[in-house]
Backbone as numpy.savetxt, mean C-alpha at the origin, in Angstrom:
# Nx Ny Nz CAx CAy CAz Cx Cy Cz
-2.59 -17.36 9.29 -3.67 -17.47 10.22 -4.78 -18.34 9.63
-5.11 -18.26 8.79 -6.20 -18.81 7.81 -5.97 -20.32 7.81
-4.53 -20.53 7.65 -3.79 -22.21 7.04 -4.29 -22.84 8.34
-3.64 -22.02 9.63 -3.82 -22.27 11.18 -5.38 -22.69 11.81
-6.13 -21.79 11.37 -7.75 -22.00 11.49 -8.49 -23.12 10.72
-8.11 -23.40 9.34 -8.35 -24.43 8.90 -7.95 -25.73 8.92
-6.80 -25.51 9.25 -5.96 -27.43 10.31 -7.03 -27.43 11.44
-7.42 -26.48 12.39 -8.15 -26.58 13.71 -9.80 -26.91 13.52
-10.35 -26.44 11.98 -11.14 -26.99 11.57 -11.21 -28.34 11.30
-10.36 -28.71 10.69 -10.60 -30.05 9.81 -10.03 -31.04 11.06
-9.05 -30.65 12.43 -8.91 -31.40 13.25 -10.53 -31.84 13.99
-10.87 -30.42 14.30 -12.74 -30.93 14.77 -13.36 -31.91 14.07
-13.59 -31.94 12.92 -13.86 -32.61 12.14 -13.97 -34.52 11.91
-12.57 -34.60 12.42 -12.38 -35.53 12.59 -12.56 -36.05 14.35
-12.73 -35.68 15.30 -13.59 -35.68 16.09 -15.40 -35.83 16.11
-15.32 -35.59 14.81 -16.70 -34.88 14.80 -17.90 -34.06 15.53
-17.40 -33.31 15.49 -17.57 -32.11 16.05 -18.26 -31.18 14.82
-19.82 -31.04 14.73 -19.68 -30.61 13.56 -20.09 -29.05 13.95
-19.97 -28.00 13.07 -20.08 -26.33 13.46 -20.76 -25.75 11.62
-21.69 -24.97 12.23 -22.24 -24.36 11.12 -21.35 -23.56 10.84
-21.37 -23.10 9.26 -20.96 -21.74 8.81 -20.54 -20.20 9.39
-22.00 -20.45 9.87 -21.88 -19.12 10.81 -21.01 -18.79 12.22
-21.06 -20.52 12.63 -20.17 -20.79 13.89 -18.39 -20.55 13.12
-18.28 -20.69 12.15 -17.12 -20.85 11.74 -16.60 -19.23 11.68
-17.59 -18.65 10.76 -17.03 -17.05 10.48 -17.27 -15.99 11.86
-18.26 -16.36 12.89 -18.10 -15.73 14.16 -16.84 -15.94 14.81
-16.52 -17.23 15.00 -15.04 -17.76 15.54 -13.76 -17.05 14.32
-13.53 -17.05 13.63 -13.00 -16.46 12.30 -13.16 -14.71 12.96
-13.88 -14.27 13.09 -13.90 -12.87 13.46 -13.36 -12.65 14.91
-13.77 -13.37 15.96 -13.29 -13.25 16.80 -11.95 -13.61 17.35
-11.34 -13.88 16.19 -9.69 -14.38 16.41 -8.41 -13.30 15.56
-9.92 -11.96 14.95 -9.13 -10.91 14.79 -8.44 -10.10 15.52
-7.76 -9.36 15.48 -7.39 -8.48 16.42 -8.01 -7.20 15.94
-7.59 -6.55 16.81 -9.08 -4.97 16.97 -8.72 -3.48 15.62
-7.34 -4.26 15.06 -6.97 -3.51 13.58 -8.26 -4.04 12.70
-9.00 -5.08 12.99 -9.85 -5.45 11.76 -11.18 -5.24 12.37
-11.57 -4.02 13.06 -13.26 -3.79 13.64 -13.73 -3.47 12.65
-13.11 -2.42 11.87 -14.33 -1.76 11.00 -14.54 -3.21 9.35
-13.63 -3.44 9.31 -14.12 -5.14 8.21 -14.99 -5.55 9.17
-14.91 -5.89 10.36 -15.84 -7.08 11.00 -17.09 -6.03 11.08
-17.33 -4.87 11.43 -18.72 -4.27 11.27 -18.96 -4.08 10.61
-18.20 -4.08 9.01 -19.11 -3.68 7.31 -19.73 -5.13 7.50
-18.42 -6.13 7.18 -19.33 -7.57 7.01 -20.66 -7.86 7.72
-20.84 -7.76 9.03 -21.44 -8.19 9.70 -22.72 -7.43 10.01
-22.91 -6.17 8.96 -24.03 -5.63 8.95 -24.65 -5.51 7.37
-24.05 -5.78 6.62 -24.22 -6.00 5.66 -24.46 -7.59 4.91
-23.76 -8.02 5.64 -24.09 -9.84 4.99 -24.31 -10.52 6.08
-24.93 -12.07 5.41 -25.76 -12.90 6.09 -24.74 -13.51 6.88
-24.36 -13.78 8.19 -23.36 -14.26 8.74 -23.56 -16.03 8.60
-24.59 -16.01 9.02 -24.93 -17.92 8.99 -24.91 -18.17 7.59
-25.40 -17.27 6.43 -24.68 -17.79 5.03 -23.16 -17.15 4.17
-23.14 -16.30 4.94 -21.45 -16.25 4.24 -20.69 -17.09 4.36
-19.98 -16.87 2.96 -19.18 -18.82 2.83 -17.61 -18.04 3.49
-17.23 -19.36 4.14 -16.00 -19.13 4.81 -14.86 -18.38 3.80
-14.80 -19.27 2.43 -13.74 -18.71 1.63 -13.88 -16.96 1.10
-15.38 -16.82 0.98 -15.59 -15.13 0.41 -14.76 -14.21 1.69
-15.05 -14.72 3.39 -14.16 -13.84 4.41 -12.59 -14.42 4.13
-12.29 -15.55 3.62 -10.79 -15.43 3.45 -10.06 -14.42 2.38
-11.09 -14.47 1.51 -10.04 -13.64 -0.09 -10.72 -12.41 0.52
-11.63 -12.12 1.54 -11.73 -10.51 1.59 -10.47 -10.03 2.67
-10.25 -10.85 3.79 -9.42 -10.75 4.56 -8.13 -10.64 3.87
-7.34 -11.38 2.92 -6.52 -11.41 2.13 -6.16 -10.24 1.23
-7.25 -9.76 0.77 -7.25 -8.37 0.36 -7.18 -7.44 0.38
-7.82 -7.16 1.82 -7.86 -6.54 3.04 -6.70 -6.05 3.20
-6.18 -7.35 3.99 -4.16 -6.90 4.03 -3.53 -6.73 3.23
-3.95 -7.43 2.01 -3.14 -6.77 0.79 -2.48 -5.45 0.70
-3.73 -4.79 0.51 -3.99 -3.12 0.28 -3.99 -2.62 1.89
-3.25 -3.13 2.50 -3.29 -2.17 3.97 -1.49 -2.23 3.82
-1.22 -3.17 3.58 0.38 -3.31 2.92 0.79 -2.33 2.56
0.17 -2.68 1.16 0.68 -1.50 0.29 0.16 -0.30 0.85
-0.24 0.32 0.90 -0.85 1.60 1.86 0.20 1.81 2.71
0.25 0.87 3.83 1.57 1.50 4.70 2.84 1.81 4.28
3.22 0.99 3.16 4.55 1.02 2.46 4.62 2.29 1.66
3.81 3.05 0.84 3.39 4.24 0.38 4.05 5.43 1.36
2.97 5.27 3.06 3.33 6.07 3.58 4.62 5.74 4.32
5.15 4.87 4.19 6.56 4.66 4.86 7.46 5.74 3.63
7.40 4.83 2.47 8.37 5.41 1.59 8.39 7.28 1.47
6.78 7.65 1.49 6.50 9.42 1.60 7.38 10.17 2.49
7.35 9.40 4.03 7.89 9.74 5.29 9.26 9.49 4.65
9.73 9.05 4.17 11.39 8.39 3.95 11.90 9.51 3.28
11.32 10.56 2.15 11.26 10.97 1.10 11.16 12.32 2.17
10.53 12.68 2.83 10.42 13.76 3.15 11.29 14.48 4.17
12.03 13.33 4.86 12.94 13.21 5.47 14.53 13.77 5.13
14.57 13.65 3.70 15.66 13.77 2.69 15.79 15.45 2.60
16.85 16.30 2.87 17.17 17.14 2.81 16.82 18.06 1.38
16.32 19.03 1.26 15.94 19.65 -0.26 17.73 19.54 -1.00
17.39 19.63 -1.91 18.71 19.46 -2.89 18.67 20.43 -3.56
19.96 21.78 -3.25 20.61 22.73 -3.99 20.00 23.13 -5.07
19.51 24.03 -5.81 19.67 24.45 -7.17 19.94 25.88 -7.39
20.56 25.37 -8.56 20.90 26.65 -9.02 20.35 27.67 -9.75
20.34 29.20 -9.70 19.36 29.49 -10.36 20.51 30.66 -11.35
20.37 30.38 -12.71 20.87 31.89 -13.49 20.02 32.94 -13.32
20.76 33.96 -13.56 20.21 35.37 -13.93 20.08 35.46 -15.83
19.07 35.61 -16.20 18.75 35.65 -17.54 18.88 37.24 -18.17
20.02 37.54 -19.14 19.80 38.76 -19.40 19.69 38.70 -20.94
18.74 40.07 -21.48 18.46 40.31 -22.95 19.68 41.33 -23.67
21.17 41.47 -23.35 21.81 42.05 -23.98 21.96 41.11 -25.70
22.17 42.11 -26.27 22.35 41.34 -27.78 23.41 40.61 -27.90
24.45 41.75 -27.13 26.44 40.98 -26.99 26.20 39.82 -26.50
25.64 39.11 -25.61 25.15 38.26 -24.98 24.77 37.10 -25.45
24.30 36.99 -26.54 23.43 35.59 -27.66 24.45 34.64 -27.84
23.93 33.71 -27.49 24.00 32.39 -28.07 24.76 32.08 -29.39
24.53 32.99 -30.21 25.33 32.92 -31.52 26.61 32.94 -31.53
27.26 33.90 -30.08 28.65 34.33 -29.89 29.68 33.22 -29.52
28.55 32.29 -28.96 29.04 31.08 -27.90 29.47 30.03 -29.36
30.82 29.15 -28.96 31.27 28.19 -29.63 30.24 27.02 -29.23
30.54 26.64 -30.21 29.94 24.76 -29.97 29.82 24.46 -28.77
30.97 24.51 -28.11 31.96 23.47 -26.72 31.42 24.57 -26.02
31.30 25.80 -25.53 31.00 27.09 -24.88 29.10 26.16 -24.67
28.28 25.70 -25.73 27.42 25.87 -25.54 27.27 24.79 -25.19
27.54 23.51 -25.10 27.62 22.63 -24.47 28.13 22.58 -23.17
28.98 22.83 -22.44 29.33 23.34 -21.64 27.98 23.58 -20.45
27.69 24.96 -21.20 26.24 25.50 -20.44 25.51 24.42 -20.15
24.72 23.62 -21.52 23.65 23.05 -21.27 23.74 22.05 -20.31
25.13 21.52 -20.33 25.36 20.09 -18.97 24.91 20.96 -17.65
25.61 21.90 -17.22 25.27 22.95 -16.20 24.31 23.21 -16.28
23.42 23.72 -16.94 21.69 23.53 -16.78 21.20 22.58 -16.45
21.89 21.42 -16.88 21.19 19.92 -16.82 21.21 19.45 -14.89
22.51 19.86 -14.85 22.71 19.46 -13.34 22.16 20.18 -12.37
């Protein structure tokens, strides 16, 4: 959009047609769509519109979507994730008989277990 607005600039231009700053970033705002109100009402109550430089609303706009990206992709992947069926586990019963210890168990006996714990 930006590449698009600035060919349509520099075509005026060569017409000469000349447009202040401010004419540029009003037109620039008004070619948002209504996902970008609340950027266009921080900017526009907070900074000088006739001196904000065109490029500071491009890298904010740029940024903007950046992090609205990533944000949606977050909650896409959450939703994706939550979607996913819980996965099985298993639970032992832990008992304190002495016959019972670990000591009794072979090597391979106790290995055995621990993969089965693991999984």
């Amino acid at each position: 959009m930006i590449t698009h607005f600035t060919d349509i600039i520099n075509d005026l231009k060569d017409f000469d047609r000349k447009f202040t700053n401010g004419e540029f970033v009003s037109k620039m705002f008004w070619s948002l769509s209504k996902d970008w109100n609340s950027l266009k009402i921080f900017i526009e109550n907070t900074k000088d519109i006739n001196t904000y430089p065109l490029e500071a609303l491009y890298r904010t706009l740029m940024t903007c979507d950046l992090n609205n990206t990533e944000t949606k992709e977050k909650t896409r992947k959450s939703k994706e994730e939550m979607k996913e069926p819980p996965k099985r586990q298993i639970v032992l019963k832990s008992t304190n008989d002495e016959e019972s210890s670990n000591t009794n168990m072979s090597d391979e006996e106790l290995d055995d277990l621990v993969l089965l714990v693991k999984k």
